[in-house]
C-alpha positions as CSV (number, residue, x, y, z in Angstrom):
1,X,0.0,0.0,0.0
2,X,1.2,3.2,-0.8
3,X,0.7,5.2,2.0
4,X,0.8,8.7,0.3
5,X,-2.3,7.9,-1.4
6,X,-5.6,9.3,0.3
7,X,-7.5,6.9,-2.3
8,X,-5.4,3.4,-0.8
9,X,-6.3,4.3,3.0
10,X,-9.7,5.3,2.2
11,X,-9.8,1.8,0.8
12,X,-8.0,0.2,3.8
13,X,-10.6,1.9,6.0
14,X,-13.4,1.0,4.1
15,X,-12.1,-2.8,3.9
16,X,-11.7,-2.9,7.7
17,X,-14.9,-1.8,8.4
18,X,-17.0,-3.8,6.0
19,X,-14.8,-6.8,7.1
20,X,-15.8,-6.5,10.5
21,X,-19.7,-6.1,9.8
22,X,-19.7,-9.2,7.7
23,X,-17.4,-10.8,9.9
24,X,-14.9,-11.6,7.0
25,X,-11.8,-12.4,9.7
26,X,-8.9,-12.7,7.6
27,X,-9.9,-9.9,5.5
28,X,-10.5,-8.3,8.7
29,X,-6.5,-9.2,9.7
30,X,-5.3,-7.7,5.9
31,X,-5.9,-4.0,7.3
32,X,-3.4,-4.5,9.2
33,X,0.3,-4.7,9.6
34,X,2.1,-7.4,11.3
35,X,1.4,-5.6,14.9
36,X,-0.6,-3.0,16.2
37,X,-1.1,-0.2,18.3
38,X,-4.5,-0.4,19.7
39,X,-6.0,2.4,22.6
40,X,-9.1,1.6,24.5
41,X,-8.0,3.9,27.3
42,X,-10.6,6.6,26.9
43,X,-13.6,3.4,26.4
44,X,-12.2,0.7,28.5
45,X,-10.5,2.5,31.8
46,X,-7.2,-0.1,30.2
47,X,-3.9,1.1,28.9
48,X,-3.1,1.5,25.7
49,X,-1.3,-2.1,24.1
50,X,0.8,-3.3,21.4
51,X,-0.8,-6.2,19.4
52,X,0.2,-9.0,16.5
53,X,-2.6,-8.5,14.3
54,X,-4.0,-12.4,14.6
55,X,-4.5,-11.8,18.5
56,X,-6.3,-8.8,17.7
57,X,-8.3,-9.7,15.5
58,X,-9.1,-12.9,17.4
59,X,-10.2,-11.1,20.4
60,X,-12.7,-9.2,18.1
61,X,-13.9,-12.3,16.6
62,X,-14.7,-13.7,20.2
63,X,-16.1,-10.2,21.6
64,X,-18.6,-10.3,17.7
65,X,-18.5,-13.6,16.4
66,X,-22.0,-14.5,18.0
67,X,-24.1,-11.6,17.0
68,X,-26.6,-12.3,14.3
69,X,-26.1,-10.1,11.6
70,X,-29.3,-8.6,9.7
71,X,-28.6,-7.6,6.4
72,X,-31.1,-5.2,4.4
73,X,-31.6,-5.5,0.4
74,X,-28.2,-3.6,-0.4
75,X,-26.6,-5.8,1.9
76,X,-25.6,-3.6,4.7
77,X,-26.3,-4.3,8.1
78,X,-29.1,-2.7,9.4
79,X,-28.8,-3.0,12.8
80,X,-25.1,-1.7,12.2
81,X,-26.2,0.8,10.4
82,X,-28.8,2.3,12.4
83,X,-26.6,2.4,15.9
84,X,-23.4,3.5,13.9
85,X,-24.9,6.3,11.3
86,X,-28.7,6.7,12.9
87,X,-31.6,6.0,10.4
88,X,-30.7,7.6,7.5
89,X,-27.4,6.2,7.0
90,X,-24.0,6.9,6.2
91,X,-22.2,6.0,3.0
92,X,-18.7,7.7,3.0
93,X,-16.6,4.6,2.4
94,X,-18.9,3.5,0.1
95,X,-18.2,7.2,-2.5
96,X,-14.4,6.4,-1.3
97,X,-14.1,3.0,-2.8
98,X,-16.3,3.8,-6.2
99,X,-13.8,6.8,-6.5
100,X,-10.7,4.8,-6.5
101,X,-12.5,2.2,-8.6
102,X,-13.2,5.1,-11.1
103,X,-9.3,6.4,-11.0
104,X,-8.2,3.2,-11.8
105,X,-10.4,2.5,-14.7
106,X,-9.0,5.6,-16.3
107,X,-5.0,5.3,-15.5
């Protein structure tokens, strides 16, 4: 990844955050480098920690693995949606990826 691009992180982004909602793990684990940096201090009360990405992403397939997801026609999840981005929802990563899509159509 090419860390100067805006387009490749907003595609990182967008990738970890749909991964998690569909609960695709190991595309989940491909956001990230080999370790991580991770601060729940300000949600948690714990200190902040230093990760390999497999444990992390582990922990958050234990802490999400047994809610049911509800998708909705376009395939988002609405429950997600709704508690994330309120009713009307929220499609920033969504513009982000068909933007890159579209610059790399026309390189």
């Amino acid at each position: 990844m090419n860390i100067d691009d805006p387009f490749e992180i907003q595609a990182v982004i967008a990738r970890f955050a749909n991964s998690s909602h569909v609960k695709d793990w190991s595309g989940h684990q491909s956001c990230f480098t080999q370790s991580l940096h991770a601060d729940y201090s300000d949600l948690r009360g714990t200190p902040p920690q230093t990760a390999k990405a497999a444990e992390y992403v582990g922990a958050r397939r234990k802490a999400l693995d047994h809610l049911k997801l509800i998708k909705t026609q376009s395939g988002r999840s609405a429950a997600s949606r709704k508690r994330f981005f309120g009713t009307k929802g929220f499609r920033p990563f969504a513009k982000a990826q068909n933007e890159l899509s579209r610059m790399r159509r026309t390189r």
